[in-house]
PDB file of N, CA, C and O in Angstrom:
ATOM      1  N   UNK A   1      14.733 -77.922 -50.285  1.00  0.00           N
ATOM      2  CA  UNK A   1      15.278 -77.447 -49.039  1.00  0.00           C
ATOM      3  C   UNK A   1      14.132 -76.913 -48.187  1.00  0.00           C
ATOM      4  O   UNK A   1      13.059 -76.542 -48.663  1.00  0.00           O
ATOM      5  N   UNK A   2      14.335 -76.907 -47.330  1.00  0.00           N
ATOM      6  CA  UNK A   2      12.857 -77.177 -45.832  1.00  0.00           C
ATOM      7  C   UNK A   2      13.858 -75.805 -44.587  1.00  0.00           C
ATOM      8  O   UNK A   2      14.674 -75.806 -43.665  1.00  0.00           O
ATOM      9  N   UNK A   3      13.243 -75.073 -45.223  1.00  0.00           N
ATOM     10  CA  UNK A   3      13.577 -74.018 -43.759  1.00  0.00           C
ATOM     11  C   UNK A   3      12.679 -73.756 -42.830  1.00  0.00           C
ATOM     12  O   UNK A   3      11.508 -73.824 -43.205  1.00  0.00           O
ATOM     13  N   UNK A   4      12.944 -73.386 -41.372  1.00  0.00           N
ATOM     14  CA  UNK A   4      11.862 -72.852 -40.501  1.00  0.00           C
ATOM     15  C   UNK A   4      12.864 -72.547 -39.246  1.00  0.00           C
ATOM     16  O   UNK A   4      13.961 -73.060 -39.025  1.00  0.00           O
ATOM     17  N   UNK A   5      12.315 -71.778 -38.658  1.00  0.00           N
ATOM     18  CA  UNK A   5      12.681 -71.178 -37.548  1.00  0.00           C
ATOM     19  C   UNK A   5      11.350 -70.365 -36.276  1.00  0.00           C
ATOM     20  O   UNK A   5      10.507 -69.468 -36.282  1.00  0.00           O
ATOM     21  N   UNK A   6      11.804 -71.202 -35.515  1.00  0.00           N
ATOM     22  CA  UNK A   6      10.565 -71.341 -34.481  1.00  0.00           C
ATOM     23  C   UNK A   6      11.052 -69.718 -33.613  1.00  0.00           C
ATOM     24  O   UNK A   6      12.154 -69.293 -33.268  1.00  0.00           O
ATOM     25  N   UNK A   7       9.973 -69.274 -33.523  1.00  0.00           N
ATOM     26  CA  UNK A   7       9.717 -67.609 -32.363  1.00  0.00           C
ATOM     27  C   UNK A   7       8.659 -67.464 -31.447  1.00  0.00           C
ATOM     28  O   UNK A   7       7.627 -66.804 -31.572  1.00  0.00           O
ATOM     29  N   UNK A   8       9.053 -68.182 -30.487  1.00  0.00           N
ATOM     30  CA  UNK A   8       8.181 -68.453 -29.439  1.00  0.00           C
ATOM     31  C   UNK A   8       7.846 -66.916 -28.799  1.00  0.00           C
ATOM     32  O   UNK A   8       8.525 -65.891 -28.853  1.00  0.00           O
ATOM     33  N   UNK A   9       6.675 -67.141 -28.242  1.00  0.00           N
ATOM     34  CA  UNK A   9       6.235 -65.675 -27.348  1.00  0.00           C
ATOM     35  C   UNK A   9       6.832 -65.949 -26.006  1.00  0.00           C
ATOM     36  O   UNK A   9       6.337 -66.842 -25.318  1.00  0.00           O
ATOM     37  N   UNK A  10       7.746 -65.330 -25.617  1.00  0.00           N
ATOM     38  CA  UNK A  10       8.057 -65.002 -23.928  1.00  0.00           C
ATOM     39  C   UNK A  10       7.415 -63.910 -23.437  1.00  0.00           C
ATOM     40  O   UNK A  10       7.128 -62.856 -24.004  1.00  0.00           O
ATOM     41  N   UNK A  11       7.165 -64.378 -22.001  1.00  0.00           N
ATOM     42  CA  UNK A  11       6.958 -63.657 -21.042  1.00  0.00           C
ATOM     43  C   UNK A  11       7.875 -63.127 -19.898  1.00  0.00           C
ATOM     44  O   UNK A  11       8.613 -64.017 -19.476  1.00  0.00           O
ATOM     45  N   UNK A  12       7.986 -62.273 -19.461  1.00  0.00           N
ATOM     46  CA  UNK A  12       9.092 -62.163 -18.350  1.00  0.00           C
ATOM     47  C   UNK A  12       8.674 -61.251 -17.187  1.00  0.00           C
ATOM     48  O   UNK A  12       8.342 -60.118 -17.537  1.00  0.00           O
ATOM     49  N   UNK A  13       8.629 -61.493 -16.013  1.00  0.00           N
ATOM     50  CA  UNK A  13       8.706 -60.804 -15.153  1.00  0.00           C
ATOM     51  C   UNK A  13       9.822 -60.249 -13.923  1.00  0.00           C
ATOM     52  O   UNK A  13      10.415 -60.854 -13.031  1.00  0.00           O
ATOM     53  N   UNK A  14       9.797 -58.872 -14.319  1.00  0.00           N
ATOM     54  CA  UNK A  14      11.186 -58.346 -13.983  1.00  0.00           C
ATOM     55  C   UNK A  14      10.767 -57.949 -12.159  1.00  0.00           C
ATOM     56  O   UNK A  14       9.745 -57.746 -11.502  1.00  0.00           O
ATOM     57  N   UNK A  15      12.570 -58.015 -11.872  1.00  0.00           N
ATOM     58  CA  UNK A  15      12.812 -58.199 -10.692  1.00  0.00           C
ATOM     59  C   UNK A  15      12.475 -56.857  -9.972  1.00  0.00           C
ATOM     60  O   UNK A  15      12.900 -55.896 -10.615  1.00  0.00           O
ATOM     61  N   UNK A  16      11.817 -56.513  -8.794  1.00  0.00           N
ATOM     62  CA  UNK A  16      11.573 -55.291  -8.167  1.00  0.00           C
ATOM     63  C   UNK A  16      13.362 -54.084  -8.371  1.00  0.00           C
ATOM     64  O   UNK A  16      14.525 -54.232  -7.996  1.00  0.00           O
ATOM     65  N   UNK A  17      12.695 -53.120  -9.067  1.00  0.00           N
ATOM     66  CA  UNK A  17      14.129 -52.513  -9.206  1.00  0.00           C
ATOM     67  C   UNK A  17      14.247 -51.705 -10.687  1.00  0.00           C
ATOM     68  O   UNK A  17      14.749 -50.607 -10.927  1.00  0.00           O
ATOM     69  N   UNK A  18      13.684 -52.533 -11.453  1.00  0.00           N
ATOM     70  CA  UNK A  18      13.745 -52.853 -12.822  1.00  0.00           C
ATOM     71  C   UNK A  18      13.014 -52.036 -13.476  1.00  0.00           C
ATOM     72  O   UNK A  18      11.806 -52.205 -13.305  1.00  0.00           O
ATOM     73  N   UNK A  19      13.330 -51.168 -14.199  1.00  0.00           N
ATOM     74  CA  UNK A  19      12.418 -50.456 -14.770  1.00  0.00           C
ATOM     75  C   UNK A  19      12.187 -50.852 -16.015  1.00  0.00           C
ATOM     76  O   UNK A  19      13.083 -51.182 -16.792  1.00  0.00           O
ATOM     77  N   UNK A  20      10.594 -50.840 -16.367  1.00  0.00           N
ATOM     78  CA  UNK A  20       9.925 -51.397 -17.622  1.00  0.00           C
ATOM     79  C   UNK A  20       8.833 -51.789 -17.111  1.00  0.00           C
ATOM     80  O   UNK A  20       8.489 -51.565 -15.951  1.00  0.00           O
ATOM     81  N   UNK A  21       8.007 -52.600 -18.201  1.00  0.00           N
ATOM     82  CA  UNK A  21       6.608 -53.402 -17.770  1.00  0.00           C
ATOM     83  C   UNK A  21       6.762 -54.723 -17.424  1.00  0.00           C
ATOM     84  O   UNK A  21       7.541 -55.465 -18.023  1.00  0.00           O
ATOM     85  N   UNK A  22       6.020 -55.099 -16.428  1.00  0.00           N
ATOM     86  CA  UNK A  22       6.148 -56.304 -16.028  1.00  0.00           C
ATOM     87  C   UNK A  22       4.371 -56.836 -15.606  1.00  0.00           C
ATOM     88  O   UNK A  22       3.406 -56.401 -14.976  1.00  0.00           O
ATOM     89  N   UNK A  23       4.651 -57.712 -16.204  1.00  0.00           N
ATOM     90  CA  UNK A  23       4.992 -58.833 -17.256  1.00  0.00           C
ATOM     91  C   UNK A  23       5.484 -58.303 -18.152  1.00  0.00           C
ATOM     92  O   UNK A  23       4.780 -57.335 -18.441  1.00  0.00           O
ATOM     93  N   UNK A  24       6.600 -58.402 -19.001  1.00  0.00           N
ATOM     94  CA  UNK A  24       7.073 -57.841 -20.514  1.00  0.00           C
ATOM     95  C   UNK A  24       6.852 -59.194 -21.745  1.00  0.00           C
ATOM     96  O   UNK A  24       7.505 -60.224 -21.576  1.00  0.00           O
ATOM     97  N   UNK A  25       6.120 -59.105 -22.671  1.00  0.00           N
ATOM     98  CA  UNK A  25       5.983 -59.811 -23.217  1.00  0.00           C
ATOM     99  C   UNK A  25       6.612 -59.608 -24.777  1.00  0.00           C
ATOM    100  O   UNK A  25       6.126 -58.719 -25.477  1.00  0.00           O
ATOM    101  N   UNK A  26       7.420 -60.233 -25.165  1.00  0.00           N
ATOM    102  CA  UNK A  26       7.944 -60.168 -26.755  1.00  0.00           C
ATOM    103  C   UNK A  26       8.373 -61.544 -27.515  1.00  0.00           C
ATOM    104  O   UNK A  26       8.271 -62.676 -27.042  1.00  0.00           O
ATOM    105  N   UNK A  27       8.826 -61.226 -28.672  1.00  0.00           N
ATOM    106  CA  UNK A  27       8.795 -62.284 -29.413  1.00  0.00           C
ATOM    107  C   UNK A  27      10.831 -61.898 -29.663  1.00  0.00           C
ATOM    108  O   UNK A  27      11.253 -60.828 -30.103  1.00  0.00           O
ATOM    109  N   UNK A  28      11.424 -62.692 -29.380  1.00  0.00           N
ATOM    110  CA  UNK A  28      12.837 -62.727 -29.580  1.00  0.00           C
ATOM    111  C   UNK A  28      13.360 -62.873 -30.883  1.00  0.00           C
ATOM    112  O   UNK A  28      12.940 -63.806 -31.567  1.00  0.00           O
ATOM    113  N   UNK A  29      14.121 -62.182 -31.290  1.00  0.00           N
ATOM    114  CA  UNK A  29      14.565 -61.642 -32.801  1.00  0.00           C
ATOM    115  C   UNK A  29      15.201 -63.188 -32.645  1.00  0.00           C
ATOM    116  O   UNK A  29      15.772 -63.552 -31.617  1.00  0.00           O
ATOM    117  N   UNK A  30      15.005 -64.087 -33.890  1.00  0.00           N
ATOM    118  CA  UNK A  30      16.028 -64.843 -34.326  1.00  0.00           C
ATOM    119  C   UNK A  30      16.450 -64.846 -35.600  1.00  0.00           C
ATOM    120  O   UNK A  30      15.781 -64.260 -36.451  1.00  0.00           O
ATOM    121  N   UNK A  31      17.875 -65.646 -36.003  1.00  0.00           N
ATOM    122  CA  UNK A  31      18.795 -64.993 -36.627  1.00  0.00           C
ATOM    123  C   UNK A  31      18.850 -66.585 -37.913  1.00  0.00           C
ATOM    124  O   UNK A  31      18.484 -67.616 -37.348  1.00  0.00           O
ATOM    125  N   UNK A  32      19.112 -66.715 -38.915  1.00  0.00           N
ATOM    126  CA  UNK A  32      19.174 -67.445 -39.224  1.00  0.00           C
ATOM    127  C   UNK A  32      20.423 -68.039 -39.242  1.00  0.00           C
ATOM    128  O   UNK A  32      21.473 -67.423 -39.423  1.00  0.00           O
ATOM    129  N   UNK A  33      20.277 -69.783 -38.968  1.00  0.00           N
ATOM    130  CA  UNK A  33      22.161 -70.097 -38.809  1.00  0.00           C
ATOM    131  C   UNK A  33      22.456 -69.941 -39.895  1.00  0.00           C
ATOM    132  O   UNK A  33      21.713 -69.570 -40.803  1.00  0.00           O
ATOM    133  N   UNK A  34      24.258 -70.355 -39.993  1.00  0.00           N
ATOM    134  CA  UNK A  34      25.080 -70.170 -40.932  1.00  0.00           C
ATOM    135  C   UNK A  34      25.811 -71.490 -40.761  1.00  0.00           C
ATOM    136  O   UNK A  34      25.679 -72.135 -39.721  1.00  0.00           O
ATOM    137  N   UNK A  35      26.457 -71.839 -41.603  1.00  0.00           N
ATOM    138  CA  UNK A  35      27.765 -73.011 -41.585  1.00  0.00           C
ATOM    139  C   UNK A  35      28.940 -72.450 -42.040  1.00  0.00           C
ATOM    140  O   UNK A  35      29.277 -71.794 -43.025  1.00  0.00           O
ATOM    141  N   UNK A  36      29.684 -73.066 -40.651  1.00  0.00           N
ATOM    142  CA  UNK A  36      30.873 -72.176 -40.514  1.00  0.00           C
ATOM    143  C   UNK A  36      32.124 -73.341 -39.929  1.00  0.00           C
ATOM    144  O   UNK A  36      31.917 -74.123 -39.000  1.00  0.00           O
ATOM    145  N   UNK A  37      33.592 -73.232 -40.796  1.00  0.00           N
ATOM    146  CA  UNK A  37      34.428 -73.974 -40.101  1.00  0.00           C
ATOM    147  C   UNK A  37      35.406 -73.637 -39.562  1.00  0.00           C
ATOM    148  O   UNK A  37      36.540 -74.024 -39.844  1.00  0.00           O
ATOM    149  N   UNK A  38      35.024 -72.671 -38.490  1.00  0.00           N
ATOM    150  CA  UNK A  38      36.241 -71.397 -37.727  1.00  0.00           C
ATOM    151  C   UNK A  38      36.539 -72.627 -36.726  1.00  0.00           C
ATOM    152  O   UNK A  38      35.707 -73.458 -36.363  1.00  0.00           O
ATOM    153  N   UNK A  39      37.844 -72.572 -36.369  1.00  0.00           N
ATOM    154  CA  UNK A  39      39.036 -73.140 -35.470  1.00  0.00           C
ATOM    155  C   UNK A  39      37.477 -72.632 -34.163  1.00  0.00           C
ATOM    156  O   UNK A  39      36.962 -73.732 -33.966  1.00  0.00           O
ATOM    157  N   UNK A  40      36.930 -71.936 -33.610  1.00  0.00           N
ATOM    158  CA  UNK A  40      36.488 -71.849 -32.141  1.00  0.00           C
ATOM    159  C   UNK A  40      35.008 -72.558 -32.486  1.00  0.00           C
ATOM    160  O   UNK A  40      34.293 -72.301 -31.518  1.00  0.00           O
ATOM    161  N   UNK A  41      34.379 -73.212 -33.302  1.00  0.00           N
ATOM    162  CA  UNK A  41      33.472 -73.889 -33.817  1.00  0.00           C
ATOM    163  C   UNK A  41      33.629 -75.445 -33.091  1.00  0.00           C
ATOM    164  O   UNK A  41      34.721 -75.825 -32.669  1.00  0.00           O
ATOM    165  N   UNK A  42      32.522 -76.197 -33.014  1.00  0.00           N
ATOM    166  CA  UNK A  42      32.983 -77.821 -32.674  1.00  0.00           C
ATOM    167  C   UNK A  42      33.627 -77.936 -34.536  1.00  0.00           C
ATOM    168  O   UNK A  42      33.708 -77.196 -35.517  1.00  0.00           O
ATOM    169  N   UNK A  43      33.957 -79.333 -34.161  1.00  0.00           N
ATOM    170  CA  UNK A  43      34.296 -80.105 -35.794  1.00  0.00           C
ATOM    171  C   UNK A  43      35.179 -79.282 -36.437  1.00  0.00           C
ATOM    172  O   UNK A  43      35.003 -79.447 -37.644  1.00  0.00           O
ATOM    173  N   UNK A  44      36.028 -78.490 -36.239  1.00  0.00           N
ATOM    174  CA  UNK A  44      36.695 -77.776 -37.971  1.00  0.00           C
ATOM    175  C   UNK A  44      37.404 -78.048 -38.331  1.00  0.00           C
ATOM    176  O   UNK A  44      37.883 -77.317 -39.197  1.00  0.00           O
ATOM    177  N   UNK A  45      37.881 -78.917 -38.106  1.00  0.00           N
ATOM    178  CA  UNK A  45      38.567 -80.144 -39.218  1.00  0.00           C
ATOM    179  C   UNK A  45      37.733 -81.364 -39.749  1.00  0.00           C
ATOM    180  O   UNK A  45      37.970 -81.889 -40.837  1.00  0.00           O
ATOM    181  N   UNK A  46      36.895 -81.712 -39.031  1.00  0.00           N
ATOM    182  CA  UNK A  46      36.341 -83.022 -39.896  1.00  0.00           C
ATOM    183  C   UNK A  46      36.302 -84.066 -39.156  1.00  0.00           C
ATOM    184  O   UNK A  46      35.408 -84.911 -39.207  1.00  0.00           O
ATOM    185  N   UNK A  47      37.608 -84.098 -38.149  1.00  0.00           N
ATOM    186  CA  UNK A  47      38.361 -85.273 -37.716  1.00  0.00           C
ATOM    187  C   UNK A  47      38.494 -86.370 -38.960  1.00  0.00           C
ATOM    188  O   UNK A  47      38.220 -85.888 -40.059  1.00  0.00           O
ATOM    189  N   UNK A  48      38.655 -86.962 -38.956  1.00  0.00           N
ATOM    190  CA  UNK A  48      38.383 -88.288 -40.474  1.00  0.00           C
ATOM    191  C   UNK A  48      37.731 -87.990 -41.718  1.00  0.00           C
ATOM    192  O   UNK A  48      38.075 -88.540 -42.764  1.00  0.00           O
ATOM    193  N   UNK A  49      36.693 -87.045 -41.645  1.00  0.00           N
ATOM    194  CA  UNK A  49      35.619 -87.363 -42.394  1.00  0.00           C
ATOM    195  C   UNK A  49      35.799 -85.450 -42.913  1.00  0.00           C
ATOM    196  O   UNK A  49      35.087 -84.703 -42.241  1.00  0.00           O
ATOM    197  N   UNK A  50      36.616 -84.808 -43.932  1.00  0.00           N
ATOM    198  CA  UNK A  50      36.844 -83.479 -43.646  1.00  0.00           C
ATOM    199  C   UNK A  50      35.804 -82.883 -44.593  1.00  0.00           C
ATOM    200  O   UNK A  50      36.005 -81.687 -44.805  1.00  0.00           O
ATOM    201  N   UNK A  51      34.556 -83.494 -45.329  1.00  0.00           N
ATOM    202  CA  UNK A  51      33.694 -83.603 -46.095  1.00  0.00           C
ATOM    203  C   UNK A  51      32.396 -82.622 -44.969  1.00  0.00           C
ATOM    204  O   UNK A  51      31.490 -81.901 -45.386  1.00  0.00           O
ATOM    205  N   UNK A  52      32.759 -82.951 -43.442  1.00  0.00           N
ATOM    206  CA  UNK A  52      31.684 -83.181 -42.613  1.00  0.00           C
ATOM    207  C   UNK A  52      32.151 -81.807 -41.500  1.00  0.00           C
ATOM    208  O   UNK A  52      31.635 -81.933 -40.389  1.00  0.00           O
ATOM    209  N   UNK A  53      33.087 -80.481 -41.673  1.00  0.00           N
ATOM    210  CA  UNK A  53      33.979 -79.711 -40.980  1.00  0.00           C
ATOM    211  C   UNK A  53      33.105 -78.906 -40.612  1.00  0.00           C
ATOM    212  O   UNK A  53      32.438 -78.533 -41.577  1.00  0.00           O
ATOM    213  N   UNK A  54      32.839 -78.526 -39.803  1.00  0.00           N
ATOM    214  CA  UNK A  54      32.005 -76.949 -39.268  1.00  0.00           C
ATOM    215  C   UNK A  54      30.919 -77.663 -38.385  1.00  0.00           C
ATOM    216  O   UNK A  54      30.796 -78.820 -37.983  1.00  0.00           O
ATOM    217  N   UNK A  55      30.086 -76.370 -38.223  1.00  0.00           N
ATOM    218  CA  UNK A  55      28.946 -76.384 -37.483  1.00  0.00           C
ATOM    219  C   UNK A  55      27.997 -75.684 -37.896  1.00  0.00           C
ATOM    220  O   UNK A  55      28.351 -75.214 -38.977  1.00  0.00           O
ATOM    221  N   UNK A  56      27.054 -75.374 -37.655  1.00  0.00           N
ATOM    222  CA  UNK A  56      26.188 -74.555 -37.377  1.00  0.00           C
ATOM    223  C   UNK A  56      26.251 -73.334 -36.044  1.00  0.00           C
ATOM    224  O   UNK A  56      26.488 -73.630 -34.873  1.00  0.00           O
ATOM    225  N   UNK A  57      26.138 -72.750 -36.257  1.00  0.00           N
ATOM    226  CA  UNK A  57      26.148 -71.316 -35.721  1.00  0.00           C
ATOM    227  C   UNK A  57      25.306 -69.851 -36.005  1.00  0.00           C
ATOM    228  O   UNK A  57      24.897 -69.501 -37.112  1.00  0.00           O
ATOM    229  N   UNK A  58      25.193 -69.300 -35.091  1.00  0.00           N
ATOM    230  CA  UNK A  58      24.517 -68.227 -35.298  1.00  0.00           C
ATOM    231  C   UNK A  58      25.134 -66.730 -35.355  1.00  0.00           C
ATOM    232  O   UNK A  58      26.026 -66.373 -34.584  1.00  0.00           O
ATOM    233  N   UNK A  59      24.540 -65.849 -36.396  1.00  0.00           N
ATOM    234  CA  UNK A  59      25.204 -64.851 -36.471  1.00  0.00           C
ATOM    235  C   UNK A  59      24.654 -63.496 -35.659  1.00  0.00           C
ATOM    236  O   UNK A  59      23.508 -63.073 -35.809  1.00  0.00           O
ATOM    237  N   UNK A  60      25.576 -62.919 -34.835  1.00  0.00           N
ATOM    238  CA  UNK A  60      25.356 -61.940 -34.143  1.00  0.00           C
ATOM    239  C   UNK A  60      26.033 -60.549 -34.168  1.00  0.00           C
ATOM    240  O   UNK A  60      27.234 -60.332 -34.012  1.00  0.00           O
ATOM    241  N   UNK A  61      25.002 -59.601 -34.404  1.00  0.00           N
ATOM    242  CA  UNK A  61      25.989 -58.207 -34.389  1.00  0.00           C
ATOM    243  C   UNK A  61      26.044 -57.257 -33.402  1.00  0.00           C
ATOM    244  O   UNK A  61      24.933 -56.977 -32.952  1.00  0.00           O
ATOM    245  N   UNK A  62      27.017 -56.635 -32.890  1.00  0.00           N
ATOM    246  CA  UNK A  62      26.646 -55.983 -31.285  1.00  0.00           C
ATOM    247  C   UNK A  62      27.103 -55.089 -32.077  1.00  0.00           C
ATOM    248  O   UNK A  62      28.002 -55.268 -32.898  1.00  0.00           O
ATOM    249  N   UNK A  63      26.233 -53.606 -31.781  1.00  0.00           N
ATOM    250  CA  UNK A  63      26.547 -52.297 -32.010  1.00  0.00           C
ATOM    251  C   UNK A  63      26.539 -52.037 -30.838  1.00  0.00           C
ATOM    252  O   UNK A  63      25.734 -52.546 -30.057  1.00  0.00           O
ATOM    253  N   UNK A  64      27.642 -51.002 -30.427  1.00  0.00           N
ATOM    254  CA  UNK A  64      28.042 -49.812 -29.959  1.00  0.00           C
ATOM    255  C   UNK A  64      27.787 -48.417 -30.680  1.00  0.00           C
ATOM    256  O   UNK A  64      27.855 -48.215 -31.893  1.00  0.00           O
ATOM    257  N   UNK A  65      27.436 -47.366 -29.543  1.00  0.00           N
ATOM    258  CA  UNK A  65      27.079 -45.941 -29.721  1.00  0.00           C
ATOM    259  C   UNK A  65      28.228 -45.165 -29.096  1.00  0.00           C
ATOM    260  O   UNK A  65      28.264 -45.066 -27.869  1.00  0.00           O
ATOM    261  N   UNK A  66      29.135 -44.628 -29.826  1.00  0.00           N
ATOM    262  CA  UNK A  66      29.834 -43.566 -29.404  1.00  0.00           C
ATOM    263  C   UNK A  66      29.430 -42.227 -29.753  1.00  0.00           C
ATOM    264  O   UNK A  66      29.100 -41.787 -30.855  1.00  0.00           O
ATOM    265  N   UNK A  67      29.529 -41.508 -28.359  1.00  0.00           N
ATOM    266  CA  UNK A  67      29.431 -39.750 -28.328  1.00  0.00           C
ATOM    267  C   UNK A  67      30.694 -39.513 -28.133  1.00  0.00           C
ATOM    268  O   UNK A  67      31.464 -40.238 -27.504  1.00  0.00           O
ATOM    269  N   UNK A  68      31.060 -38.050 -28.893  1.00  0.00           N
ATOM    270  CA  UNK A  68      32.152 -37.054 -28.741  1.00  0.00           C
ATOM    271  C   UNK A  68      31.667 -36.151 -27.465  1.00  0.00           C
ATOM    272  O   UNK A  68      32.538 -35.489 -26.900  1.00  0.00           O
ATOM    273  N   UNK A  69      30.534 -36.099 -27.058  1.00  0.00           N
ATOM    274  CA  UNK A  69      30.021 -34.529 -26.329  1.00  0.00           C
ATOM    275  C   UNK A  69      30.837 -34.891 -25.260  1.00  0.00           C
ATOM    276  O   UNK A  69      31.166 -35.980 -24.788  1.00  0.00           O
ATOM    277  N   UNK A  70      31.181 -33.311 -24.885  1.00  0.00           N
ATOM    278  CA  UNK A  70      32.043 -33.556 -23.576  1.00  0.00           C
ATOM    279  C   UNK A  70      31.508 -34.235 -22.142  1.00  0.00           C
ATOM    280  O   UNK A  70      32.371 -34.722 -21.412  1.00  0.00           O
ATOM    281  N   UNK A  71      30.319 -34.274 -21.782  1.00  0.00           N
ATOM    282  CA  UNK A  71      29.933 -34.849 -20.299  1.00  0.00           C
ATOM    283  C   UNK A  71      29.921 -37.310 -20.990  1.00  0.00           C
ATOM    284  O   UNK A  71      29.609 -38.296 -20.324  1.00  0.00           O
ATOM    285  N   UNK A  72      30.368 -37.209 -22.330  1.00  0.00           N
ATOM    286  CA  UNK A  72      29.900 -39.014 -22.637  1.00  0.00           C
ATOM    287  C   UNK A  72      31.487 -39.488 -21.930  1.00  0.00           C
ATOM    288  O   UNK A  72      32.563 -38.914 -22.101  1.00  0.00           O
ATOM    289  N   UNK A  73      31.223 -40.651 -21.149  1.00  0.00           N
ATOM    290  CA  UNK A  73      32.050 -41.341 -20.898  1.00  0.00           C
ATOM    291  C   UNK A  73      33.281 -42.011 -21.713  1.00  0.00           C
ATOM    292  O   UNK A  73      34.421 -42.053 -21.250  1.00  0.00           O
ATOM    293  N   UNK A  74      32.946 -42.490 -22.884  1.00  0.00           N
ATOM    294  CA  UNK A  74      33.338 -42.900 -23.953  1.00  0.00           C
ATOM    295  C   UNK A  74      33.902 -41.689 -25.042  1.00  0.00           C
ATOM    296  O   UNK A  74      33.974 -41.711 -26.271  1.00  0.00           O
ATOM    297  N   UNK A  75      34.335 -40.431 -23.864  1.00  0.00           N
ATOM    298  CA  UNK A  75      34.749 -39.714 -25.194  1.00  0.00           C
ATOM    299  C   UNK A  75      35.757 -39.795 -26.218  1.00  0.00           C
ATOM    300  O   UNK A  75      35.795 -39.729 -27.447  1.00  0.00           O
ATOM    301  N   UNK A  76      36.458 -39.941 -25.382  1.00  0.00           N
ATOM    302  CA  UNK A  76      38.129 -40.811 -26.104  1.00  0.00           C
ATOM    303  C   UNK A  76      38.024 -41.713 -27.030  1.00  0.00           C
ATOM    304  O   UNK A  76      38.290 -41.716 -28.232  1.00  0.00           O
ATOM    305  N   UNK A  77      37.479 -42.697 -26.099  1.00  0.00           N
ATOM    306  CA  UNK A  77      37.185 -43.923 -27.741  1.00  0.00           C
ATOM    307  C   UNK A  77      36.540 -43.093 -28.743  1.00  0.00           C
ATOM    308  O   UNK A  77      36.867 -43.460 -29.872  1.00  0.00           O
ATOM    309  N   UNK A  78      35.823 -42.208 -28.737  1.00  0.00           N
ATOM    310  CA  UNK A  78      34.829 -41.647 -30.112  1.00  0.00           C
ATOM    311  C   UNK A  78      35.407 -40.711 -30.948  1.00  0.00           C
ATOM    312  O   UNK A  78      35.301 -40.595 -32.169  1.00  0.00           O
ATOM    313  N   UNK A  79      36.140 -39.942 -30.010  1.00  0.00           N
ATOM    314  CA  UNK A  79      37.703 -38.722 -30.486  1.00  0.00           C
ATOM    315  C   UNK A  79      38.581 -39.569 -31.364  1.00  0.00           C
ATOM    316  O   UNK A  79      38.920 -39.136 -32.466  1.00  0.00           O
ATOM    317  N   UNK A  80      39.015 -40.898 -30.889  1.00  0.00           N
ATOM    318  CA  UNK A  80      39.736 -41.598 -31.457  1.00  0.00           C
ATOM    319  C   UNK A  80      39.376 -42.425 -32.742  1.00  0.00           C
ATOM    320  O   UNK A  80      40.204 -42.638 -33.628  1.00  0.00           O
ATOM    321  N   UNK A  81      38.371 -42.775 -32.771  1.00  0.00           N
ATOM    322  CA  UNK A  81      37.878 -43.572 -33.859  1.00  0.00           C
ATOM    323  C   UNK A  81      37.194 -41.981 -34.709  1.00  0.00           C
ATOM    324  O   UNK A  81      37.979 -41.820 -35.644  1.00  0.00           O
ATOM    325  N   UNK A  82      36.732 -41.478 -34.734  1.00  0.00           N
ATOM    326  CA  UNK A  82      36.651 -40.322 -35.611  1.00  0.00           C
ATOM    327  C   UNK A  82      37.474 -39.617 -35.988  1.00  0.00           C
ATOM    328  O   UNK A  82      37.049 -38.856 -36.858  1.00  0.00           O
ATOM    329  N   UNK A  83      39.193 -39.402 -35.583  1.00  0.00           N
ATOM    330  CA  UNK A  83      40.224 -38.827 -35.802  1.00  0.00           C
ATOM    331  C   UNK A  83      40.450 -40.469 -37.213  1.00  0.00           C
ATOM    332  O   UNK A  83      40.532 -40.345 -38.435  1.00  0.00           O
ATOM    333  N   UNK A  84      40.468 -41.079 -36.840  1.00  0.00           N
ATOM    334  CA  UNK A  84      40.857 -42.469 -37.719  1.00  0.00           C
ATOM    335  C   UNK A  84      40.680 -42.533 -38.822  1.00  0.00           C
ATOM    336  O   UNK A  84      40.974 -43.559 -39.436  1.00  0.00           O
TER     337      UNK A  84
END
């Protein structure tokens, strides 16, 4: 089995407004795919061939930060999921 995953160096230059460095230069986190045969995937049935179902896809995790302190926007959601 032959793995690799390419991480190119970007450059970016941000729009007047923008706070940070510009030029910003980094290397973009990549994720390794997965094979997956979820119904919102191309192929997850197979069509004909059900040997052949899924795709390739990538896995992504979005964290959220909830505060309780009284001036956070999000206090409710954080009251609520910590009462839980």
């Amino acid at each position: 089995m032959v793995f690799a995953v390419y991480q190119p160096v970007v450059t970016l230059t941000l729009p007047p407004g923008w706070v940070g460095d510009s030029p910003a230069v980094g290397k973009p986190a990549m994720f390794a795919p997965r094979w997956d045969a979820g119904k919102y995937l191309s192929n997850p049935t197979g069509g004909a061939k059900p040997d052949n179902r899924g795709a390739a896809t990538f896995s992504y995790l979005a964290t959220l930060i909830y505060s309780t302190n009284a001036s956070a926007p999000e206090r409710g959601v954080a009251a609520h999921i910590k009462k839980a």
